[in-house]
N, C-alpha and C positions, 0 to 999 in steps of 0.2 A: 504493500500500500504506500508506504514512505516514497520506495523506489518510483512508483507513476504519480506521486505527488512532486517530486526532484525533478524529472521531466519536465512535466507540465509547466512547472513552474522556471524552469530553463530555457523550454521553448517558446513561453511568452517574452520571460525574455529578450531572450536574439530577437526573435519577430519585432517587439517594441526598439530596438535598435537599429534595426534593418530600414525601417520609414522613420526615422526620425523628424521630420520636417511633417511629414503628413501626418505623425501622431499628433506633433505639438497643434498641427493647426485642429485637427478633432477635437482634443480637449482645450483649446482657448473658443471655442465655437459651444462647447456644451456646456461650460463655463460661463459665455455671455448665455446662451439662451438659457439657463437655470437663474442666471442673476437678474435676469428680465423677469422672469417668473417671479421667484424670490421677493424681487420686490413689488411687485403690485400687488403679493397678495400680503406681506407685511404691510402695504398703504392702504388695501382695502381694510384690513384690521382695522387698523388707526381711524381709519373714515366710520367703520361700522361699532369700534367702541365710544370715537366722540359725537355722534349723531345720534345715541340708540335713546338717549331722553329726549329727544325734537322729532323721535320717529312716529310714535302715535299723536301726532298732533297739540304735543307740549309745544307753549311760544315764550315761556321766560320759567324762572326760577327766581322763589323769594328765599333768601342767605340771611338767617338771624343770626344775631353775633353770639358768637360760644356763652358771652354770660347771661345771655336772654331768660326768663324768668317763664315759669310754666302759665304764671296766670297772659305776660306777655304773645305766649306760644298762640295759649287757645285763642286769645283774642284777635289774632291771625286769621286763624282756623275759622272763625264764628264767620268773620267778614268775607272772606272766601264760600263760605259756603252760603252765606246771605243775598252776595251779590248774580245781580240777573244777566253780568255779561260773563260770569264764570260755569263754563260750561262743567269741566271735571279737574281735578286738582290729587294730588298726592304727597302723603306729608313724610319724610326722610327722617327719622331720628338720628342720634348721636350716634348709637351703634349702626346702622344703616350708613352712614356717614364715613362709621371707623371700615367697614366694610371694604368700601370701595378705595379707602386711604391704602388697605392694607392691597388690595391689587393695583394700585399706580403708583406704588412704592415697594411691590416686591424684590425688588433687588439691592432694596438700603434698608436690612432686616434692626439697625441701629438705630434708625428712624424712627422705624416701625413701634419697637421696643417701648420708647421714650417717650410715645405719644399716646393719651387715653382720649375713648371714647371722647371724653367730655370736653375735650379741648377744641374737638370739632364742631361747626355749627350747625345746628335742625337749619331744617329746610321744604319746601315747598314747592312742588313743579305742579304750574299751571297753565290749562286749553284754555284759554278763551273760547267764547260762541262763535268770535271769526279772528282771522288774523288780524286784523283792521284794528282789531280792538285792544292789541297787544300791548303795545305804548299807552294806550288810555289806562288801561288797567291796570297795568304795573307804577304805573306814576301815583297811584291809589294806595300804594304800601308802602313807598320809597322814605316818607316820615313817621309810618307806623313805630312807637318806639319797642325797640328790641330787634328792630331791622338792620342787619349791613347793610347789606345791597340786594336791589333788584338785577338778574342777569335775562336780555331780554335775545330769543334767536335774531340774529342777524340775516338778513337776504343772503349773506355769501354761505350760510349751513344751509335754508332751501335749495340753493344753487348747486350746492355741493348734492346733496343728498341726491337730486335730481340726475345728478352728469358724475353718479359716482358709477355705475352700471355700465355708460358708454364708455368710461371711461376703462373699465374691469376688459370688456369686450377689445378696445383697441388694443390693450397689455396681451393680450392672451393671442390675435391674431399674430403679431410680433414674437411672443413666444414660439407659434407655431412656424413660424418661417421659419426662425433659428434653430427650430428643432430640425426642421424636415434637411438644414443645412448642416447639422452634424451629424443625423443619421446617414445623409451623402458621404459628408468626409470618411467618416467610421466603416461603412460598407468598403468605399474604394481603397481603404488602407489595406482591409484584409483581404481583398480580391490582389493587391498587389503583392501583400506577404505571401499569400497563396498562390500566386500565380512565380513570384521567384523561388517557391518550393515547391513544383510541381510535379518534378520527375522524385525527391526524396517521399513526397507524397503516395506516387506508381508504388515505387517499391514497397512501403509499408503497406497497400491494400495489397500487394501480391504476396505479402508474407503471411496477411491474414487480419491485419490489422482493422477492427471495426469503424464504422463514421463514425463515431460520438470518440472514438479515440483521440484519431483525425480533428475530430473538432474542437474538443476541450482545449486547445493553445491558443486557437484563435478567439474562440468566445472572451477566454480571460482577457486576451488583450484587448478587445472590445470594450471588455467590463471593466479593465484599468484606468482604460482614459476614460469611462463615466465616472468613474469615481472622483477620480481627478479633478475634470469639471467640477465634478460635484461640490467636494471638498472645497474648492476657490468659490464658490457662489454661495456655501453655508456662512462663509469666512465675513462675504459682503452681505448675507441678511445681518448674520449678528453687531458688522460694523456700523450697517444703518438702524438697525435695533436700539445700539448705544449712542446716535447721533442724533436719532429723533425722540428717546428720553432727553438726553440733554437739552434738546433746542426746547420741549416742554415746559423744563423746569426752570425755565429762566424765561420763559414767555409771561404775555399778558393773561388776563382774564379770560379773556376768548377760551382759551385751551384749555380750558378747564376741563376738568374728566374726559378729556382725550391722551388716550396711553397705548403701547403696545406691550404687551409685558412679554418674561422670559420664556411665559409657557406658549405664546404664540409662536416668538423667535425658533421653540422646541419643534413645534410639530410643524412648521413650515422648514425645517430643517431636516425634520426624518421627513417627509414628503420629494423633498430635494433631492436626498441621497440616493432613497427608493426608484428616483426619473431617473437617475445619471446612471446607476448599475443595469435599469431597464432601457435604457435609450443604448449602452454600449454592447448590451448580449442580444437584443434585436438586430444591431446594425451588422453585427458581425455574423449574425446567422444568416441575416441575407445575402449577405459577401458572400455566403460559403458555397448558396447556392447554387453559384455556373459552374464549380467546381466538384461538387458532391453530391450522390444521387438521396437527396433528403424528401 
């Protein structure tokens, strides 16, 4: 067993050495076309975590300040449900608050640690009857005492949320070109390692030697330079992972509860990996094609 693992892995190998040029362009091709993926569906995150309270039809958020007083709270609550341009309204407590502290801060667990419940502020996400009426209404609590701030959506989250879709849609046709151009390169690498071993090829089917024997060198080399790619495009989500927390936390108000966290970074990561080792044992199978009767 050892011994046809030493092979195999020799004769990927040579093979990987033999096209050098045409490896490296395979894997900077699945490389780009993984980090084209990669990233839009990390920016879909990002879009789909900071829009998800504007999605049912929320048009602002009332922020009372952490030392807001309960009888302060209700009298929020009374006025909100009293008024007739308040269509539907939901009220966030401190722990509801520390909740979401704790997933847009998971990766500053020191943070996390040192910050209670209570330090965070209740809160209120409210539909008006119409959008129209969104300013009007909010301007209704902005001196209510025990209030921060009223946060009211902005046209550019409609806008967004609108042309988050086309936009998913042009990432992913782009994705597809770049793919379809490194399962090109990938195929033609191993049609050309096979075809400069064609006659050592004769011989091993004339001694006896099975196709999946034949084939296991070339698959792996296939599946090398996915990996590869792969590798260089997990390297650039988690770069931009950490560039777009940062740009977060030193932004304005706007950004509020827009975050991508590590567990997104995670499974858009094992997603990535999963393409590139499937993008390089596809391409190379069909390489193997003109050459073996499969």
């Amino acid at each position: 067993m050892m011994g046809r693992f030493g092979y195999f892995a020799r004769e990927t190998w040579v093979s990987l050495r033999r096209n050098v040029l045409m490896t490296t362009a395979g894997v900077i091709t699945v490389a780009v076309s993984l980090c084209v993926l990669g990233g839009a569906l990390l920016m879909t995150r990002l879009v789909e975590h900071g829009t998800a309270k504007w999605e049912n039809g929320v048009e602002f958020e009332i922020f009372m300040k952490p030392t807001a007083t309960s009888s302060q709270v209700s009298a929020v609550q009374a006025q909100l449900k009293s008024d007739p341009d308040v269509k539907t309204y939901k009220y966030l407590s401190h722990e509801d608050a520390y909740r979401e502290f704790k997933r847009l801060f998971a990766g500053q667990p020191g943070l996390v640690s040192s910050t209670r419940a209570q330090d965070l502020p209740e809160s209120f996400r409210v539909a008006p009857r119409t959008a129209k009426l969104s300013v009007t209404v909010g301007q209704r609590f902005t001196s209510q005492p025990g209030v921060d701030e009223v946060n009211t959506a902005p046209e550019s989250v409609k806008t967004l949320l609108s042309a988050t879709s086309i936009i998913r849609v042009i990432f992913l046709v782009i994705f597809g070109a770049l793919l379809f151009a490194s399962l090109f390169l990938i195929v033609n690498t191993i049609r050309l390692a096979t075809f400069a071993r064609r006659r050592e090829i004769e011989v091993m089917k004339l001694v006896g030697a099975s196709n999946w024997f034949v084939r296991i060198p070339f698959i792996l080399e296939g599946m090398v330079q996915g990996v590869i790619g792969a590798i260089a495009a997990v390297g650039a989500v988690w770069g931009l992972q950490a560039v777009v927390t940062d740009g977060i936390s030193q932004s304005d108000q706007f950004w509020r509860g827009w975050y991508v966290g590590t567990g997104d970074a995670t499974q858009i990561s094992i997603m990535v990996l999963v393409l590139g080792v499937g993008i390089g044992a596809i391409g190379a199978v069909v390489g193997l094609r003109r050459f073996l009767d499969v």
